[in-house]
N, C-alpha and C positions, 0 to 999 in steps of 0.2 A: 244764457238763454239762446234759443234755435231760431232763427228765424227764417220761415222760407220765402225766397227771392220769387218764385213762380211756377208754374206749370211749366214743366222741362219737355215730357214726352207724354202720348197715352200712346199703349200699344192692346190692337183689339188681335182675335183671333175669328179665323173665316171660318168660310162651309169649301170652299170654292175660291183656291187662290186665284186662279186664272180670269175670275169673272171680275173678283174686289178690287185686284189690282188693274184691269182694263177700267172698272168708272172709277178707282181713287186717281189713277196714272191723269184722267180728263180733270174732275175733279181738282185736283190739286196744281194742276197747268192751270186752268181757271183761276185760282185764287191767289196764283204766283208763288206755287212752293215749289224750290228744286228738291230734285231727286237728292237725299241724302246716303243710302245707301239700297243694294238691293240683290240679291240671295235667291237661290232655288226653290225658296217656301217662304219666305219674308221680304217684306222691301219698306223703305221710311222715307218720308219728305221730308224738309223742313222750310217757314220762313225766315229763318233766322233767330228767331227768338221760341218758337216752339219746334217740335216731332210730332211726327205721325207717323207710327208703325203697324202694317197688316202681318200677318203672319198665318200658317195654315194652321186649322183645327185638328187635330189627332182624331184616329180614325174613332169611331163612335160619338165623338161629341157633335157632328157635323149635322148641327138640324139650325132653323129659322132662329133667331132671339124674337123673346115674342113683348113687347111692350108691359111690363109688370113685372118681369119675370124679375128673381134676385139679381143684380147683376147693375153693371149698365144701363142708365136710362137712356141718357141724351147727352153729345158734344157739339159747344155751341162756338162757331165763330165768331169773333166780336167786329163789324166790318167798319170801312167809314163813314159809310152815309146811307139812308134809307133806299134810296135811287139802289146803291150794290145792293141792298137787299131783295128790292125787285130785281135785279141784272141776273144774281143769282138763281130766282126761281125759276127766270124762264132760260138759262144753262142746263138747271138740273129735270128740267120740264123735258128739254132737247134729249136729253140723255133717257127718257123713259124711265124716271125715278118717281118715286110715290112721292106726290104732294100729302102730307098728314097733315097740317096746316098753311093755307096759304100764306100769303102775304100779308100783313097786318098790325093793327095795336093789340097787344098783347095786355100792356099793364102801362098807365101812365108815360107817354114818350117813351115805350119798350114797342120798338119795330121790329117783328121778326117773322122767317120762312121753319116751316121743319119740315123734311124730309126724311126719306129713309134710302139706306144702300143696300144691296144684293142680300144682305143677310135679314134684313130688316132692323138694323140695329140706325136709331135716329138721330139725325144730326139738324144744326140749326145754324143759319146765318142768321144775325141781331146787329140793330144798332141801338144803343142807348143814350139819352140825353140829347139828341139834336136839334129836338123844336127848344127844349130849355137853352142850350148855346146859344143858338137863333136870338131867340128873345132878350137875354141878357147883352147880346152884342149890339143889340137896338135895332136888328134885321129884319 
């Protein structure tokens, strides 16, 4: 039987390398990924345990992703605590990124931001389970 260990890398394709990579390069300094590799048309971070890969779009594909569209919906950071979650919003707030949901409960102890980047393709910092920790530690 197969079993898989985790989410290794995504890698998304741009409109606009020069723009993706100027807010993933802030982006991913923010959230403490080093640069793992980076190329003429491509560049990836990593924390250690994930990747993230931009890379350019081929001529003609180069339009917005539009929320519904097939495709990619949304990549969600899982952070440590809901405090980063706000820290986050107002980072990606500095940087002139669409708030598409602010800060907030989502779903039962599901704290999370979504945004969106250059292409409009949406991304999400989340914390999950923290007031349940809380509570079980007796805090």
């Amino acid at each position: 039987m197969v079993k898989v260990l985790g989410i290794d890398h995504l890698a998304i394709r741009v409109s606009d390398f020069a723009a993706s990579k100027a807010f993933y390069e802030k982006l991913f300094a923010f959230l403490e990924f080093e640069v793992l590799d980076a190329f003429e048309d491509s560049m990836g971070w990593t924390n250690g345990s994930t990747r993230f890969w931009i890379g350019q779009a081929e001529e003609g594909r180069r339009h917005r992703h539009r929320t519904g569209d097939v495709g990619f919906h949304h990549y969600a950071f899982a952070l440590q605590s809901r405090a980063e979650v706000d820290e986050l919003e107002a980072f990606v707030k500095s940087l002139g990124a669409t708030i598409v949901d602010p800060a907030g409960e989502y779903y039962e102890d599901y704290y999370a931001v979504f945004f969106l980047d250059p292409d409009g393709l949406k991304l999400e910092g989340m914390k999950y389970g923290e007031r349940t920790a809380h509570a079980k530690s007796g805090g």
